[in-house]
N, C-alpha and C positions, 0 to 999 in steps of 0.2 A: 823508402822511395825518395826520390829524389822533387825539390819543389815543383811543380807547373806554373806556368805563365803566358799570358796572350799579349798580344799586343794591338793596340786602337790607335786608328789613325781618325783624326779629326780633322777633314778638309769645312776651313774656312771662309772669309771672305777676301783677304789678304793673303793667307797663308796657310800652310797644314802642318800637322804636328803629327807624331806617332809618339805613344806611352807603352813603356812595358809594365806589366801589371802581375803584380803576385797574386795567383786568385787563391788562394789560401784566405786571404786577410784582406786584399782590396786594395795593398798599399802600390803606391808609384815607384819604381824600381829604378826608371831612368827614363825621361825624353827628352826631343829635339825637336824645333822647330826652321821650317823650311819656308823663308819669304816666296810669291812665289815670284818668278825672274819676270812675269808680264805684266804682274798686279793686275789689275782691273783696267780695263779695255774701256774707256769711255767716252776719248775723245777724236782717236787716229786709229788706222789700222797698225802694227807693226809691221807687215810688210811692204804696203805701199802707201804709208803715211794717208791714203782715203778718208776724210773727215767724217765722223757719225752723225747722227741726228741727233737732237735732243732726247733725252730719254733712253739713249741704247746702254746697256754696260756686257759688256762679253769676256770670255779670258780664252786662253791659252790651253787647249788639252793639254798639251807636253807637262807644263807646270805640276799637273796633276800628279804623275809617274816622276818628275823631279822631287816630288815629298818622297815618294818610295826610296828612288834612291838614291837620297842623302837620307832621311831621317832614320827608316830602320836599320843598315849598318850603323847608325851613329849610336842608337840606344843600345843594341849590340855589344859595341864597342864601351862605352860608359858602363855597364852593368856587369858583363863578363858572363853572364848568360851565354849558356851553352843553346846552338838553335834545337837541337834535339829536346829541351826539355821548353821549348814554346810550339803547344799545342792547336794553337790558334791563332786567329787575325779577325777582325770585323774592320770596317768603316762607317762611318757616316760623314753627310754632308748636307751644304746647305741645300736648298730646294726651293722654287724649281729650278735647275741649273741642266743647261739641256744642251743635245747638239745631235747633228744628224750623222751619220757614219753610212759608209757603204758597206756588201756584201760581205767586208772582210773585216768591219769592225772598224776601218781605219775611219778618221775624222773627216770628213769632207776639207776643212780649211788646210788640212798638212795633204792638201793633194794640190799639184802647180795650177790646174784651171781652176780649184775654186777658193785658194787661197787669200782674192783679191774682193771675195763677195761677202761682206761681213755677215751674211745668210749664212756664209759656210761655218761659221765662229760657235765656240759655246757662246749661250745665251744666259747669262748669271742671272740668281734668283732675282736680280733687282734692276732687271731692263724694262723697263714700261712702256717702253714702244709699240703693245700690243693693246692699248688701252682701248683704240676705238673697236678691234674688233671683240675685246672682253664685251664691249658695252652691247655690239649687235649679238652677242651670243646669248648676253642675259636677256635680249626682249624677246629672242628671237625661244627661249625655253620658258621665258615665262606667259608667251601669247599663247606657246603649246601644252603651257601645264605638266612640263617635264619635274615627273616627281626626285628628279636628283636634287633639283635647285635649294628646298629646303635645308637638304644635309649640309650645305654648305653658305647656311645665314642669307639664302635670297640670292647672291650674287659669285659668280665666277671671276676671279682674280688675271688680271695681264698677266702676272707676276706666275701662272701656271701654264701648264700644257701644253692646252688644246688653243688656247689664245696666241701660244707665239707661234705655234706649228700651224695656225692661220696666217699669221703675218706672214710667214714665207710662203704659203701660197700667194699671195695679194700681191708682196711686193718683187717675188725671185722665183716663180714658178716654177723656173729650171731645177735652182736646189731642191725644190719639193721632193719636184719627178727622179733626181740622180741619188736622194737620199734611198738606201736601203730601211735603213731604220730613224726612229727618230728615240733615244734614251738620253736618262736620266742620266748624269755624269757620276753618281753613284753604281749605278749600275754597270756602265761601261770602264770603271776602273777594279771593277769587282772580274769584269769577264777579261779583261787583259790579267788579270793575277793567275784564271782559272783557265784559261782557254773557251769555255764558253758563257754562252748567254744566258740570263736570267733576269728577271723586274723582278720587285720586292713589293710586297703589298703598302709597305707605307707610302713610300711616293705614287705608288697607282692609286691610291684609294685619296690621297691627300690632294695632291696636282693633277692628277690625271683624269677622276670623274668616276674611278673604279669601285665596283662594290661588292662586296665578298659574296653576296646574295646571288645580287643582279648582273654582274659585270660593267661594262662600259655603258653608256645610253645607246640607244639603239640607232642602228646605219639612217633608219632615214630621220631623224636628227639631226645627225651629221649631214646628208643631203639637204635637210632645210636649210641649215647655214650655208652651203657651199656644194653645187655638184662634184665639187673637186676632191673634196673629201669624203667622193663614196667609198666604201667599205676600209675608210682611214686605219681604223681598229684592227680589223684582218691582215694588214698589211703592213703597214709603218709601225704600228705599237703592237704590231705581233711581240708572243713570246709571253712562257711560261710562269706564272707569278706566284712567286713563294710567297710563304710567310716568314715577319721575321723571327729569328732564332733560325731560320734552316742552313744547313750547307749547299753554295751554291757554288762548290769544288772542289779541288784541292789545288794547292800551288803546284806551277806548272814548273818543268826540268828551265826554261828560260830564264823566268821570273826568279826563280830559285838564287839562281846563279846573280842575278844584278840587284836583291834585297841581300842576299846574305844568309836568309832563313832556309829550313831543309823544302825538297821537293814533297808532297803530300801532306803539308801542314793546312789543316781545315780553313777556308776561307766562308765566312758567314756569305750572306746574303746581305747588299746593300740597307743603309739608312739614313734616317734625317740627322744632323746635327743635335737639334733639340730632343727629337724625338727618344736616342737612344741616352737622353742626359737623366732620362725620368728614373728609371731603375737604378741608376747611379746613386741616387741620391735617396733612394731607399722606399720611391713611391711604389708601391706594386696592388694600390685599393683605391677608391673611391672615395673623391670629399678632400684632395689635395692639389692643389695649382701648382704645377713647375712652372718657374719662369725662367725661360733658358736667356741670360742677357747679356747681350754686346755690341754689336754696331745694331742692331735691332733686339727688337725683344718675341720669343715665342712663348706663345702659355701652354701648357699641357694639362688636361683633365680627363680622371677616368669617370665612366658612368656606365651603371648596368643597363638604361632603356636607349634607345634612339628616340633626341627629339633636337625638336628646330630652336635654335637659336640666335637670335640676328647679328650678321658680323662676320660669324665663327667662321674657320677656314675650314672646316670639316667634321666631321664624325665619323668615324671608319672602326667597323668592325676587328678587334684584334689587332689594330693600328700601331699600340702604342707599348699592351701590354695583353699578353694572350688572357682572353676568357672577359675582356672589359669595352666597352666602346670607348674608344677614345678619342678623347677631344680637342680643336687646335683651334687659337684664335693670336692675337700677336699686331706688332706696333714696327712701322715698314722704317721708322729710325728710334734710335737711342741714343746709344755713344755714337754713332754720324753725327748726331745734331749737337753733342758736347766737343766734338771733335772740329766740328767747321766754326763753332764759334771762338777756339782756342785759336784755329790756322788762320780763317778769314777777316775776324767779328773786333778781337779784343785789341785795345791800344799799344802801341809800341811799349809805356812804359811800364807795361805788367810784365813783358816780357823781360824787360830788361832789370826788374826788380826781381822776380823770382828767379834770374840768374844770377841776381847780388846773393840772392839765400841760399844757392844752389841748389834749388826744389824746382820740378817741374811745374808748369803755367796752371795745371791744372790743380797741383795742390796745393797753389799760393792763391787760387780763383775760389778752389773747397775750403781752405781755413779761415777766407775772410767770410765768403756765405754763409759759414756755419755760427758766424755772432749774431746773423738776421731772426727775430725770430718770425715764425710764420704770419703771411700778411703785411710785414713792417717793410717789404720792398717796394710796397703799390701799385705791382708789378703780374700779370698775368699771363700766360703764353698757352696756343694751341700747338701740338705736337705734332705738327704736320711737315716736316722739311722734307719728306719724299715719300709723301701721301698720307692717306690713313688704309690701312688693312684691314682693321677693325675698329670701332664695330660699321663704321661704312663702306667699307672694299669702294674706295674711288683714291687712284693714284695721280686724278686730276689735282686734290686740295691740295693746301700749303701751307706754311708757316704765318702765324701772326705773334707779334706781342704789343699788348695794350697796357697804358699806364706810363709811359717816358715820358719824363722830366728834364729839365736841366741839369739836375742834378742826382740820376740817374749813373750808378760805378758800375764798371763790367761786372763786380762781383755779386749785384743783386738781379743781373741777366742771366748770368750763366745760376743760379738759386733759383731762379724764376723757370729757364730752362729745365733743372731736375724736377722741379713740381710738375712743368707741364706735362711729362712722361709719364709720373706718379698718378697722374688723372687720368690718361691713357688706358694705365694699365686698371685702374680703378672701374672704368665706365667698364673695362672687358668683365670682371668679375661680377659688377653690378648685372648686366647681359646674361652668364649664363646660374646665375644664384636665383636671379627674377623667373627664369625658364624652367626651374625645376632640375638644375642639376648642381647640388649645392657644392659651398666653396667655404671648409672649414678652417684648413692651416693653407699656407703658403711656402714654398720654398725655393728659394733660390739659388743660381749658380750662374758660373761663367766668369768670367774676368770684371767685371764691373762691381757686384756684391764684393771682392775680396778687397777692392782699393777703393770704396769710398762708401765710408760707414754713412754720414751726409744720405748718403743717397738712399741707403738703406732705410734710414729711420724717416727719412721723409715719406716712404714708399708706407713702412707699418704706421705711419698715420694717417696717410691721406687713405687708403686699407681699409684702417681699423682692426689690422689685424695683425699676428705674432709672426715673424715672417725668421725662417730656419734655414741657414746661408751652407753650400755645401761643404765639406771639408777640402774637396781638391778644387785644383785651378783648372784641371785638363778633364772637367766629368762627362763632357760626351766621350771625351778618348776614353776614360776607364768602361761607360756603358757599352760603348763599341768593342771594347777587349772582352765586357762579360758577355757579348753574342758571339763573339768569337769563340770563347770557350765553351758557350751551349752548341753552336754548329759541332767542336771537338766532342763533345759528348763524355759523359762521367766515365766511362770505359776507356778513356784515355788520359784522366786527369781534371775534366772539365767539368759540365754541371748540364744534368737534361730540361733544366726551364730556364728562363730569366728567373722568375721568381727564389728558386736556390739559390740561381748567384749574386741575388741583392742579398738574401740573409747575410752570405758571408762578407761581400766586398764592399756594401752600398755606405758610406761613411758620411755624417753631417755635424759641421763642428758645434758643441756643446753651445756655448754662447749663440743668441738669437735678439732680434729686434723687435722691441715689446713696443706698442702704442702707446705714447703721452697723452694721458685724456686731456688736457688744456691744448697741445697740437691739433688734436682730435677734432676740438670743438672749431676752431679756426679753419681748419682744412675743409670742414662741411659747408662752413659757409663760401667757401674759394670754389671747388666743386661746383655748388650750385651756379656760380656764374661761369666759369668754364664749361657746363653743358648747355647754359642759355648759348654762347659764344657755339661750342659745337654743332647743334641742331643751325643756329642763324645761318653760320657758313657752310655745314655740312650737309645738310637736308635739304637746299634749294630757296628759302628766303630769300636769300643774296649771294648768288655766284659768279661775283666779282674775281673772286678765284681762277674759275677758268675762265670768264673773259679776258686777262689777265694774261694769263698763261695763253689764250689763244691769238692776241695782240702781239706775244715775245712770236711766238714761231711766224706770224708773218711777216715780222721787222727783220727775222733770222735768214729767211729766205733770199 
């Protein structure tokens, strides 16, 4: 018989990718990366230049089906892969990334009336313009003792649902009312492949409030917040929710024809970016943290009980990995915040030295940080340059760093900067190990672990722990190919759980980042004044933060 193969498309935040994958072995056959032609939406509309608000970021559907088709003919083509011997397809993507569509699937914005109402736009995981009505949603289920709230650490995120499918009632009523549906951009590029409609339980369960038990919280809930959203659930977020691993179609005669691939080749069921990076990487039990990492960071944990954890962005039954609870908690910048201080922050003549060397800014900013050793910057930073996720779901905070001098070099900001992520993600683990849902190994992936070891070993000390880097650069696209090939199912080459086609494909490179006990001992003490710093600005002592922030938007106005 001849080999099998899927393919995984990994939509972004910049851009998507598709990998072909030999599920044989796991190994990468060919991919292609697709910028995408709108980028991020954050400060005009593209059609009629419309200026945003503070806080908006949106994109482009189209862009989305531009990854289709350029990047699968392209691996296609690279590979010589025959479409007949690829069995499958999944995706994942980021989350929550939403947008409203009418009766016929089409996008609201690619329609002439509502292309000029930036309501009508996808709304990328990272528009917080929903903030205040996050904020009346949480009092307004915590006055009512809505027992979902727990599951998801006390606090409901801007950054989901049910918070920005508010915002457009409040601010665009009309889009509400002309929306047919309101999906997951996941989902809606899974039902252009297939012809029809389906949600996936990881984004219902994660973003959306859904619970494999209970379902959604109940209508008058939603009436509490808003008459507008009576029977929201029944109507806008109607539709059927798999789980993941299922087949949610096959490829349509259309689609066929403008990817490249055959008509009736299985199309999984929507995912998260992070979410499907877990099995990639070989986690498929309990007692292991994924950290999916790159302009942000998501943690992944499995656990066999449901319990509360402050912070966390969910627990969803079967979420992650069939037969576990799984768990989601995560850091709202990462590489954003090493990226703005390369573009905005650093002096001219770093730039113009690391192009004497011919090395990028950041690896002339990582070679000289890496002579500091820990503490010897005097230097301490909160992680907050476009909020905190966890463990306080407020996308009000912000950035600080304490300790500038005069004699103060970009290279022990941007050193001071990887630390303050390292605590970030440190207080998350601290969070759910305290709660009873321990946190043994660590592993990591994405594009940041494979280019900056720096960052890696400062993360297993500030940790404390062994932290195991994945073998590929594209692991959500390989976990999105191994759902793709459980949708295809072993009767046609493919595998009937996740958990078989981690056995075979899940790959983690041998070498790993061990904890320096003498870093160790440093970093505990940096920590603890990073959580005094935490709590002071994050907890309400002093929320000069948002007065701050509430002073910029009235000067803006």
């Amino acid at each position: 018989m001849s080999k099998k193969y899927a393919i995984g498309v990994d939509y972004g935040t910049q851009s998507g990718r598709a990998v072909l994958v030999d599920l044989s072995n796991g190994h990468e056959i060919a991919d292609h990366v697709t910028p995408y032609p709108h980028g991020v939406i954050d400060e005009r509309l593209p059609t009629s230049g419309l200026e945003l608000e503070h806080d908006w970021a949106l994109q482009h559907p189209d862009d989305y089906l531009e990854v289709l088709r350029r990047s699968v003919p392209e691996v296609l083509r690279q590979s010589g892969v025959s479409p007949a011997d690829i069995i499958g397809l999944g995706i994942d993507f980021t989350a929550c990334t939403m947008l409203p569509v009418d009766a016929q699937g089409v996008p609201l914005c690619l329609k002439p009336e509502w292309k000029d109402n930036p309501h009508g736009w996808v709304k990328l995981w990272k528009h917080h313009a929903a903030q205040d009505e996050a904020d009346r949603l949480n009092a307004i289920a915590a006055e009512r003792g809505e027992k979902f709230l727990p599951r998801y650490g006390g606090k409901i995120s801007s950054e989901w649902m049910i918070a920005k499918i508010w915002q457009i009632v409040n601010e665009a009523p009309e889009v509400y009312e002309a929306a047919d549906l309101f999906t997951e951009a996941t989902d809606w590029v899974v039902s252009r492949l297939t012809g029809q409609f389906a949600r996936n339980s990881c984004t219902a369960g994660y973003k959306a409030i859904w619970h494999k038990q209970d379902g959604y919280p109940s209508n008058d809930f939603f009436k509490a917040l808003d008459s507008r959203l009576d029977r929201l659930t029944e109507t806008k977020l109607r539709g059927e929710i798999l789980p993941l691993g299922s087949k949610a179609g096959e490829l349509t005669e259309e689609m066929a024809k403008l990817i490249g691939l055959n008509a009736g080749t299985a199309i999984a069921v929507g995912n998260v970016d992070a979410h499907a990076a877990v099995p990639a990487v070989g986690v498929v039990t309990p007692g292991k943290l994924v950290m999916a990492m790159g302009t942000s960071i998501c943690h992944m944990l499995l656990g066999t009980e449901e319990v509360a954890v402050e912070g966390m962005c969910g627990v969803v039954e079967d979420g992650i990995i069939p037969g576990y609870m799984g768990y989601e908690a995560g850091q709202s910048a990462v590489g954003d915040i090493f990226e703005w201080f390369v573009e905005e922050a650093v002096p001219a003549y770093v730039k113009e030295a690391a192009d004497k060397e011919g090395v990028g800014v950041h690896q002339w900013l990582t070679e000289r940080a890496s002579a500091y050793k820990p503490g010897e910057t005097g230097l301490l930073a909160l992680d907050w340059w476009n909020g905190n996720r966890s463990v306080l779901v407020d996308t009000n905070l912000t950035g600080v760093i304490v300790g500038y001098s005069l004699l103060t070099k970009p290279e022990e900001v941007y050193r001071t900067l990887l630390e303050a992520t390292a605590y970030g993600t440190r207080k998350i683990i601290d969070a759910f190990h305290s709660n009873g849902v321990p946190v043994e190994e660590v592993y990591a992936c994405g594009g940041l672990p494979q280019r900056n070891a720096l960052l890696m070993q400062i993360y297993a000390d500030v940790t404390n722990r062994e932290i195991k880097v994945a073998d590929s650069k594209q692991t959500p696209a390989v976990g999105a190919a191994m759902f793709g090939a459980v949708a295809a199912g072993s009767a046609r080459g493919g595998y009937d759980s996740v958990v078989d086609a981690a056995k075979a494909m899940a790959r983690v490179r041998e070498e790993s980042f061990k904890p320096i006990p003498e870093n160790v001992a440093v970093y505990e003490r940096l920590y603890r004044e990073y959580s005094e710093l935490h709590d002071y600005f994050g907890r309400g002592s002093n929320d000069v933060m948002k007065r701050l922030k509430a002073l910029k938007d009235e000067a803006s106005r």
